[in-house]
C-alpha positions as CSV (number, residue, x, y, z in Angstrom):
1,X,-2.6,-13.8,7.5
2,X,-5.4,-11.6,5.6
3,X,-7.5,-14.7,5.8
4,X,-6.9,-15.2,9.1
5,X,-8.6,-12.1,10.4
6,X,-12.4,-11.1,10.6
7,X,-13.7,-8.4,8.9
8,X,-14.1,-6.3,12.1
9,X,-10.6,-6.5,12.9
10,X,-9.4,-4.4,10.0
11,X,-11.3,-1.6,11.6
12,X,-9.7,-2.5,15.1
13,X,-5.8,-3.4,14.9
14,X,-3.5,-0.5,14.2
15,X,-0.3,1.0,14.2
16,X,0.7,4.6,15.4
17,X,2.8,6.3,12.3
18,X,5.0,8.9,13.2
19,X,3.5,11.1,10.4
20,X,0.0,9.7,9.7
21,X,-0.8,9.2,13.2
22,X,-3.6,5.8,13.8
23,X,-3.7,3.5,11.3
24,X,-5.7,0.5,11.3
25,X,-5.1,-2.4,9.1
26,X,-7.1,-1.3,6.3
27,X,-5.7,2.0,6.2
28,X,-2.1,0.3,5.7
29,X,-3.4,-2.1,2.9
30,X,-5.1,0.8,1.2
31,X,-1.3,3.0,1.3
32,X,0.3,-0.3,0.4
33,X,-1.5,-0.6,-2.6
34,X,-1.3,3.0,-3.3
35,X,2.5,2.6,-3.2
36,X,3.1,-0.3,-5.6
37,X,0.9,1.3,-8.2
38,X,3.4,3.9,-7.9
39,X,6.0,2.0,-8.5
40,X,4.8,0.0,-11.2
41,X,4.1,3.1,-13.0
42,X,7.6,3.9,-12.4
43,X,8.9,0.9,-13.8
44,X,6.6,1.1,-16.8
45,X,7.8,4.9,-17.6
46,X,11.6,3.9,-17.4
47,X,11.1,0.6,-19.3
48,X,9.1,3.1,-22.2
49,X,11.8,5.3,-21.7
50,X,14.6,2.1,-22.6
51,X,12.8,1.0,-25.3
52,X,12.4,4.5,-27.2
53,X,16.6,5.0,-26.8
């Protein structure tokens, strides 16, 4: 799909979050991303955390 779009349409499609208000498509990439770093570091924590026990 990503490859699908121009680059001005990033800036032009959006969604209406109930928290965050207007956010366009590279706004929800950008919190994706966000949001699996966090869990990844999650993961890595709890797997440092079952190898030390």
């Amino acid at each position: 799909m990503a490859r699908a779009l121009a680059d001005s349409d990033w800036e032009v499609y959006a969604i209406r979050h109930a928290q965050r208000g207007r956010l366009t498509l590279t706004d929800v990439l950008a919190l994706y991303a966000d949001h699996a770093q966090f869990h990844l570091a999650y993961f890595r924590r709890n797997l440092d955390a079952f190898r030390a026990a």
